[in-house]
LOZAZA-480975 format. One record per residue (C-alpha): x, y, z negated. Coordinates in Angstrom, 2 decimals. Last residue first. Layout:
N
         u         v         w
         X         Y         Z
...
END
This chain:
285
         u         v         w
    -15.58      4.99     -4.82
    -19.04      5.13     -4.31
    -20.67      2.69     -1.56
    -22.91      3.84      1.79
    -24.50      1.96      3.67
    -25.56     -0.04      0.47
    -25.09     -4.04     -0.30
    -28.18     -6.30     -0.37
    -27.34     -9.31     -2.28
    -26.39    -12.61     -0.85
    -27.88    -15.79     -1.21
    -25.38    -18.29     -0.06
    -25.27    -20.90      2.54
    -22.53    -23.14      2.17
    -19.37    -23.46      4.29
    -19.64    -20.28      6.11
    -21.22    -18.79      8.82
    -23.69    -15.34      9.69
    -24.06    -13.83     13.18
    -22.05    -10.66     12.84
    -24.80     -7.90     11.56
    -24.05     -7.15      8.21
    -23.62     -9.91      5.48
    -21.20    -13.21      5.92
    -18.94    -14.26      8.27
    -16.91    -17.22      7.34
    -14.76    -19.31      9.81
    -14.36    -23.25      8.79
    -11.63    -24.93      7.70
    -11.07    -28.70      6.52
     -8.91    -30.84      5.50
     -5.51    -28.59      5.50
     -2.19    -30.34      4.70
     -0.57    -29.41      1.53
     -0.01    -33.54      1.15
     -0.53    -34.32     -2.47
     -2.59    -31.03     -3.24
     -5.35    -31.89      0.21
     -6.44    -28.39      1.50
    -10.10    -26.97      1.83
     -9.95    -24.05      3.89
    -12.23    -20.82      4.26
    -11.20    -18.24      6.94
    -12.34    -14.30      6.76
    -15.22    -11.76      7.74
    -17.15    -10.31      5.12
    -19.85     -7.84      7.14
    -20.35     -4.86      6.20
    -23.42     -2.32      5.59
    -22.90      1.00      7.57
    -20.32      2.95      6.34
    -17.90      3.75      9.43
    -14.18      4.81      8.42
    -13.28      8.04      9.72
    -10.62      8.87     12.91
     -9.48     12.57     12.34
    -10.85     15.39     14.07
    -10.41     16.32     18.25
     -8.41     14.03     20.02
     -8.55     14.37     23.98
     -7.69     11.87     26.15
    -11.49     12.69     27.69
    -12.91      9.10     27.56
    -11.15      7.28     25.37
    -10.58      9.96     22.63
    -14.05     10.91     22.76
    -14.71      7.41     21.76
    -12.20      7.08     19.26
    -13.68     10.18     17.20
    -17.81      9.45     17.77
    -17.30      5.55     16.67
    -16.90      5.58     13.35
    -13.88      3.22     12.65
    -14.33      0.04     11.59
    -12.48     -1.79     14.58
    -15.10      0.99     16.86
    -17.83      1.33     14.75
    -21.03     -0.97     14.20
    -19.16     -3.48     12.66
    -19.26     -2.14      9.16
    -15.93     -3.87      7.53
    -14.59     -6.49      5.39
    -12.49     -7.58      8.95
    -11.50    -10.02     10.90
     -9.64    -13.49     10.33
     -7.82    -13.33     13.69
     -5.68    -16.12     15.30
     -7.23    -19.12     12.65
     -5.17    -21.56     12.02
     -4.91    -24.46      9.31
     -2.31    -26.60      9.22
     -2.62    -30.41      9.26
      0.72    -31.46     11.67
     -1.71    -31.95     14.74
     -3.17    -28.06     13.95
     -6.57    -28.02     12.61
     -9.26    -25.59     13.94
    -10.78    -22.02     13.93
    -10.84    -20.30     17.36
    -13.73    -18.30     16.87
    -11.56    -15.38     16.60
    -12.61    -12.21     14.34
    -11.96     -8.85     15.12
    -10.50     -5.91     13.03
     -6.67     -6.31     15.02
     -4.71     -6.79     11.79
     -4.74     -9.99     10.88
     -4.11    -13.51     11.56
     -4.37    -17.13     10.15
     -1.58    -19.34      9.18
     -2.77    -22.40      6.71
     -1.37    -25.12      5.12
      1.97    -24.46      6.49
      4.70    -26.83      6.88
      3.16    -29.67      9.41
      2.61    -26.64     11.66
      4.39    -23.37     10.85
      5.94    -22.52     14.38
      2.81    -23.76     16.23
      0.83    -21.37     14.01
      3.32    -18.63     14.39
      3.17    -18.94     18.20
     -0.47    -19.18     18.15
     -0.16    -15.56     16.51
      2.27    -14.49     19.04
      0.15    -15.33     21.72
     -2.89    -13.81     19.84
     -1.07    -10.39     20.51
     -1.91     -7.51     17.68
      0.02     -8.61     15.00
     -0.38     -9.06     10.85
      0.96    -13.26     10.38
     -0.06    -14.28      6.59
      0.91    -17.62      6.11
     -0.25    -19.24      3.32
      1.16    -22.15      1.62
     -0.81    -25.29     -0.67
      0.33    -27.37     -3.38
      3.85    -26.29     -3.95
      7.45    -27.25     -4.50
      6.06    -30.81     -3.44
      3.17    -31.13     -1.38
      3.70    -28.14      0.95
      7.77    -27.23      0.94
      8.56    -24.17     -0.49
     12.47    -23.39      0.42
     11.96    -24.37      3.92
      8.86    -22.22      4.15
     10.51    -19.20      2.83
     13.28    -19.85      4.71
     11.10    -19.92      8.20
      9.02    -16.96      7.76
     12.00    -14.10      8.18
     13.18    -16.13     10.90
     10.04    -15.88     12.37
      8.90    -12.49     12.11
     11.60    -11.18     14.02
     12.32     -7.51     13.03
      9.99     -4.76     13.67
     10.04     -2.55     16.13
      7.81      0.10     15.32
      4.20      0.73     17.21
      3.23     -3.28     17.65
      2.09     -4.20     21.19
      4.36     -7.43     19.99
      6.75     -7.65     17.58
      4.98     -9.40     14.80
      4.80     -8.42     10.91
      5.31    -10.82      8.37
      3.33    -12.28      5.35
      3.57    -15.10      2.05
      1.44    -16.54      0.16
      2.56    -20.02     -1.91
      0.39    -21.76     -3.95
      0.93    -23.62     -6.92
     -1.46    -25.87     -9.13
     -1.13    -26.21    -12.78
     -5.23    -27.43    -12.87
     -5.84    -23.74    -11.75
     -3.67    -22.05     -9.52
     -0.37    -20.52    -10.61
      1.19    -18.06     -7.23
      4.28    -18.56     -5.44
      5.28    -15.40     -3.71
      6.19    -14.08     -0.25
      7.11    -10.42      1.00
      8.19     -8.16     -2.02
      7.60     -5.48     -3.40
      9.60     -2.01     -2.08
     11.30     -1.57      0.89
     14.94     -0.89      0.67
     16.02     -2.93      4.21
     15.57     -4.14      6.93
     11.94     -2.95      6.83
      8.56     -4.51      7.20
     10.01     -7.64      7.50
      8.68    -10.04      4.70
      5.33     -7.95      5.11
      3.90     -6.02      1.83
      2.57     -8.42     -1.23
      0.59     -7.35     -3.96
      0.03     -9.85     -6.59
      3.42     -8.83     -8.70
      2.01     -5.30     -9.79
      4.34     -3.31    -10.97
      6.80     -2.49     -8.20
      3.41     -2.78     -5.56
      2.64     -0.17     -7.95
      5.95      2.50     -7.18
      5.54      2.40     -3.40
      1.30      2.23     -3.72
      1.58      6.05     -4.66
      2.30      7.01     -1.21
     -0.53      5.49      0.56
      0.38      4.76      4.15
      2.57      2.17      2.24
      1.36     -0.79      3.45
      0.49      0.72      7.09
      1.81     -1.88      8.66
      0.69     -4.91      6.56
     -0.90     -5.58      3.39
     -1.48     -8.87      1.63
     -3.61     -8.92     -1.48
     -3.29    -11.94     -3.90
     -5.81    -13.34     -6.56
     -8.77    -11.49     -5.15
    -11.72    -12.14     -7.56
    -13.59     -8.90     -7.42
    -10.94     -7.14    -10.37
     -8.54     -7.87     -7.64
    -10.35     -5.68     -5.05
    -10.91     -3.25     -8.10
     -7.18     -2.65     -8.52
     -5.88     -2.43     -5.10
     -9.08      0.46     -4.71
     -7.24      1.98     -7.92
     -3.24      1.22     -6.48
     -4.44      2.97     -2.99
     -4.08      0.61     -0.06
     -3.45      1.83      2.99
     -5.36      3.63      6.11
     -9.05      2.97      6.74
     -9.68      5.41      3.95
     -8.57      3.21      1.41
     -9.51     -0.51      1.89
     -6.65     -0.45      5.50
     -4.06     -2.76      4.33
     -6.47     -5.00      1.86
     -5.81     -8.41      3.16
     -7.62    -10.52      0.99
     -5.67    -13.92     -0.70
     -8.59    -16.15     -2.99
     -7.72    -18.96     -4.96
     -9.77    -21.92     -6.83
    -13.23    -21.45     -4.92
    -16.03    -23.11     -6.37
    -17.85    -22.17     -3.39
    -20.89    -21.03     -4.52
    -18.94    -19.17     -7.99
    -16.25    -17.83     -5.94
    -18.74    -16.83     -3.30
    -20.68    -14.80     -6.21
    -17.73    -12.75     -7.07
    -16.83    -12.55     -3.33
    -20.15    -10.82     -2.62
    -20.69     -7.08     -4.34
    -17.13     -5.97     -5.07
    -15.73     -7.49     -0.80
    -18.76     -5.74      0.46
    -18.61     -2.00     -1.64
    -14.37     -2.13     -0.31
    -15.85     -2.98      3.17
    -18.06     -0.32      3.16
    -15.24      2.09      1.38
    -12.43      1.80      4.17
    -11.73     -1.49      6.01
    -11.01     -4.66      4.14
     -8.43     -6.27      6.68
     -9.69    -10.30      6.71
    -10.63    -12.50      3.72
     -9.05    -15.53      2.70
    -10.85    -18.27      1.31
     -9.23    -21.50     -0.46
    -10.86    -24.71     -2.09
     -7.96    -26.96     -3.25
END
């Protein structure tokens, strides 16, 4: 199975990105499922249900959000409604809505598992262990048999605990890459058990900001302590940063992974090259 998954979409540049290249990367890559982390597509904070909407209407098959899932009020009652939207398994102990894992159809009857969880370190709440809240899920959906491939969203800031995960998932996952910090690793490989890792995927963002934000706000708030408007999301063109795997359906294991960064002004990589279309600085929506 050909798989890409796509880092924290960040505010309306990365929104305009995601619309304007994943329809044709589905098409180049012949790619049978798509998971996008969409935590931050509205205003750099959340995921409104229209801007969920038109990330799925790109090609997304499941969105993963993270810790500010429900920054967005009015994503509490759609996540209810809309099964392809998945929050962290331990965002809260308890009476959060959605859910935190899923099994999803792929095509030729294929099944994929997607599932997320928060980590513990540097993080602003204290959030409960991410990996016994990972470990059922995988026991319960083996790779190979119950499904074809799993996905292991793990949103953190330390790439200690994100190795961690990947270590902890190897030879169950097909692939645990992380999110959440903005900036992509080049550490993509293949785990000795055949799982997939990548510590950060990035972000659908304008990289010309500081971690998509415009960069006047958080820079006067380095420098004099002193906060003076609210952070804005940069709109400069984006680039689509994220992790493409191919995975084997009798074994789940991952065959192949690359990192994909595509548009903007990261240095460009991917599986294939692909003729992308010019996206503007600034997007409506």
């Amino acid at each position: 199975m050909r798989i890409l998954f796509l880092g924290d979409v960040m505010g309306r540049a990365g929104r305009a990105a995601v619309a304007a290249y994943l329809p044709l990367l589905r098409a180049a890559w012949r790619l049978e499922f798509v998971v996008i982390n969409g935590e931050n597509a509205t205003g750099g904070m959340g995921l409104s249900p229209d801007h969920a909407k038109s990330l799925l209407e790109a090609g997304a098959d499941c969105i993963t959000l993270g810790d500010h899932a429900f920054d967005q009020r009015t994503m509490r009652e759609f996540i209810a409604t809309e099964p392809r939207i998945l929050r962290p398994l331990n965002f809260a102990k308890s009476g959060a809505p959605g859910i935190g894992a899923r099994v999803f159809d792929a095509p030729g009857g294929r099944r994929v598992l997607v599932a997320q969880a928060l980590g513990q370190v540097f993080m602003k709440q204290p959030y409960s262990d991410p990996f016994s809240a990972i470990d059922p899920i995988l026991r319960a959906h083996p790779r190979g048999g119950m499904v074809q491939a799993a996905i292991v969203d793990i949103h953190c800031e330390a790439t200690s605990e994100k190795y961690a995960m990947g270590h902890w998932c190897d030879g169950r996952a097909s692939l645990v890459v992380g999110t959440h910090t903005h900036i992509p690793t080049a550490d993509a490989q293949i785990l000795g058990g055949g799982t997939g890792f990548q510590a950060d995927a990035g972000m659908c963002g304008d990289y010309d900001s500081i971690i998509g934000m415009h960069k006047d706000e958080p820079m006067r708030r380095f420098i004099t302590g002193m906060p003076r408007a609210r952070f804005e999301p940069a709109l400069g063109a984006a680039t689509v940063s994220g992790t493409y795997i191919e995975t084997d359906d009798r074994t789940g294991q991952a065959t192949r992974i690359e990192m994909v960064r595509l548009g903007g002004r990261l240095p460009q990589a991917g599986p294939a090259p692909v003729d992308l279309p010019v996206t503007p600085a600034h997007a409506s929506g």
